[in-house]
C-alpha positions as CSV (number, residue, x, y, z in Angstrom):
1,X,38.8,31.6,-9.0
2,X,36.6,29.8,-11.6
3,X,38.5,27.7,-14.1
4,X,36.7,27.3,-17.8
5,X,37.2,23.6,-19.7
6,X,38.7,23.1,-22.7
7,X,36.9,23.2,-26.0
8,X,37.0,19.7,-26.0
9,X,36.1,19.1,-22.6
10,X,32.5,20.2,-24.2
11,X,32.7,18.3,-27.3
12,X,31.1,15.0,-27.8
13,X,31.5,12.0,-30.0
14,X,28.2,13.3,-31.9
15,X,29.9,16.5,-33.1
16,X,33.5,15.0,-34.0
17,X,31.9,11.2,-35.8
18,X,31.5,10.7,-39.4
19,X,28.2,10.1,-40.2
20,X,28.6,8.2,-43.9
21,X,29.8,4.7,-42.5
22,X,31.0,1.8,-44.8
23,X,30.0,-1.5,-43.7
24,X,30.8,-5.3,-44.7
25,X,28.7,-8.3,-44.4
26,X,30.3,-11.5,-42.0
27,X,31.1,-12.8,-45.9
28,X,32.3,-10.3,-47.0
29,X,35.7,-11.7,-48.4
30,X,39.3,-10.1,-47.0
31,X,40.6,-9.2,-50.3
32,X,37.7,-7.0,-50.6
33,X,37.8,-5.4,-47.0
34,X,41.5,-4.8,-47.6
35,X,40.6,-2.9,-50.8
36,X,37.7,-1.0,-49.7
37,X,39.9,0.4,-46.7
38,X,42.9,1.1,-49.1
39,X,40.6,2.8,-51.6
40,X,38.4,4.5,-49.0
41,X,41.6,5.5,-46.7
42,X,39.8,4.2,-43.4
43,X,41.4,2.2,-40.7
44,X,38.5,-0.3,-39.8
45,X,34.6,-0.9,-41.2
46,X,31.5,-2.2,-38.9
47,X,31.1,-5.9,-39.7
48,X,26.8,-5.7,-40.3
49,X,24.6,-8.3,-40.0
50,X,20.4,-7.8,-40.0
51,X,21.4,-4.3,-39.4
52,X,22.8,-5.6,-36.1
53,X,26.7,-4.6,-35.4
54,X,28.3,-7.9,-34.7
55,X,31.8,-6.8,-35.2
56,X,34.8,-4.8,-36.5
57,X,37.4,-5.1,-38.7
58,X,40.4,-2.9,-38.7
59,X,43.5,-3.0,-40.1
60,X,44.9,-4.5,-37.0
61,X,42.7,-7.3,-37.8
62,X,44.6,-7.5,-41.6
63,X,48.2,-7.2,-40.4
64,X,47.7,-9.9,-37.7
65,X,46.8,-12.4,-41.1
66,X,50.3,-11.6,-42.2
67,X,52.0,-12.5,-38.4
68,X,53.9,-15.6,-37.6
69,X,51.8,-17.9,-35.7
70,X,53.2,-19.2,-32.2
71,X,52.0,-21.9,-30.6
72,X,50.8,-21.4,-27.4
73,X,53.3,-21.3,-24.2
74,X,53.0,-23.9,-21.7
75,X,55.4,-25.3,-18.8
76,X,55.8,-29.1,-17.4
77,X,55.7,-30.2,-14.2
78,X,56.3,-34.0,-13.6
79,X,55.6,-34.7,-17.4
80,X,52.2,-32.8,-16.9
81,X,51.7,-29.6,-19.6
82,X,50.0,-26.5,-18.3
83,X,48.8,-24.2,-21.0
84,X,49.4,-20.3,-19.9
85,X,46.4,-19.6,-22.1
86,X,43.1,-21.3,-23.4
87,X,42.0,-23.6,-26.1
88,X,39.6,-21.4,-27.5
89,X,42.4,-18.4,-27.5
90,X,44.4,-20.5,-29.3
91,X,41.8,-21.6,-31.7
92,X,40.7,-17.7,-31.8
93,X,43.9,-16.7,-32.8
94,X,44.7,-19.4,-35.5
95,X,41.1,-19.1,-36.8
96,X,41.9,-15.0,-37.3
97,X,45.1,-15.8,-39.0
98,X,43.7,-18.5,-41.5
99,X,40.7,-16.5,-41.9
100,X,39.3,-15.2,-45.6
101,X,36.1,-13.5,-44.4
102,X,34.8,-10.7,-41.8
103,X,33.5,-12.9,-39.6
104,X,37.1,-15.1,-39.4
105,X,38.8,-12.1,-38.7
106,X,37.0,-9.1,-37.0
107,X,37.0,-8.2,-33.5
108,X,34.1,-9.1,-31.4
109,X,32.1,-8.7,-29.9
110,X,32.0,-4.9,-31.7
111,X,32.5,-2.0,-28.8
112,X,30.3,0.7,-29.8
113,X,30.0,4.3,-28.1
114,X,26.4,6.5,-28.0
115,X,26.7,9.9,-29.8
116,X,26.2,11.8,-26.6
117,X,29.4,10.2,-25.2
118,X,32.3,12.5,-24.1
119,X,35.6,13.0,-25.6
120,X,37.5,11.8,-22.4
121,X,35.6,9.2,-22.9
122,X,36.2,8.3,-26.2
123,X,39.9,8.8,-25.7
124,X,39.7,6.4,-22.8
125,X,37.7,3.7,-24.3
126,X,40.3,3.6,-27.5
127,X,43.1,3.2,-25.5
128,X,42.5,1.4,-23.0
129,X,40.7,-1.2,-25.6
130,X,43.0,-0.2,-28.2
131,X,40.4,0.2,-30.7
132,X,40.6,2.2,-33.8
133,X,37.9,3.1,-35.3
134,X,35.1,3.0,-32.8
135,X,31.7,2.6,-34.2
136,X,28.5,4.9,-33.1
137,X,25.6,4.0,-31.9
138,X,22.4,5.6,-31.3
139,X,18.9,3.1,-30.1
140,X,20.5,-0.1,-31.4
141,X,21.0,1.7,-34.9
142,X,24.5,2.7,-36.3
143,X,24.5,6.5,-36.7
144,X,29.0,7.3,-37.5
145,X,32.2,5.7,-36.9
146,X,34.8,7.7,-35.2
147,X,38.8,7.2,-35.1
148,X,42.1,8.6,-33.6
149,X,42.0,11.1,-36.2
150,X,38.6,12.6,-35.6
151,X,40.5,13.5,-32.2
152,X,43.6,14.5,-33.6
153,X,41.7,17.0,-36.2
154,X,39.6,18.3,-33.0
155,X,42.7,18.9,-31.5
156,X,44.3,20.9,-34.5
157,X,41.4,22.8,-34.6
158,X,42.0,24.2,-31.3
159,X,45.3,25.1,-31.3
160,X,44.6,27.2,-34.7
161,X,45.1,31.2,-34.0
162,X,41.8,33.1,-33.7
163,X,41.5,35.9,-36.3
């Protein structure tokens, strides 16, 4: 008995991504990235730099600006404090809150995925990673961006009747 995949078991990121990308410079200022999301109604943009993909900013990366900060935990044994997590995640972490540019507050380094990459795949990568949007890449040079809702439309699409 031979079993046929899905639809999207055939798909790739090259046929779902959107291929008109909006990027920001590491100085790019957060008040701007903020308004070129709204205005744009996109969940994250590449962070560019000599056409090299150095990060990402999503708006993940905004709403953590807006968090409480908590100091790091620790415990004490004999009047000696063990930190449960390191300086520099600490300094990471207070640096992305305090940031006002890209570079402050995007996620590095940037996770990319090649056109030719799978659907599973992408699916995977994004939740596992929790990444939203996921930029493409194609010989070192940025060719789409793709997001949850490139999958969710993909999805849509196959559950529509046939005429």
């Amino acid at each position: 008995m031979s079993q046929t995949l899905p639809e999207n078991a055939q798909k790739r990121v090259g046929d779902i991504m959107t291929t008109t990308v909006i990027t920001v410079g590491p100085d790019t200022p957060v008040s701007q990235i903020a308004k070129l999301m709204s205005e744009n109604n996109i969940g994250g943009v590449p962070v560019v730099d000599n056409d090299e993909i150095v990060g990402v900013v999503t708006e993940l990366d905004l709403i953590v600006r807006n968090t409480r900060f908590k100091m790091p935990a620790f415990f004490t044994i004999l009047d000696m404090i063990f930190y449960l997590e390191t300086p520099q995640h600490y300094e990471e972490r207070l640096q992305h809150i305090l940031g006002t540019t890209a570079k402050e507050i995007m996620s590095k380094p940037a996770r990319t995925v090649a056109p030719g990459a799978t659907i599973e795949d992408l699916a995977e990568l994004m939740v596992e990673r929790r990444m939203n949007p996921i930029p493409v890449v194609d010989n070192g040079r940025l060719v789409g961006i793709v997001s949850r809702s490139d999958i969710v439309r993909l999805m849509a699409r196959e559950f529509e009747p046939e005429e």
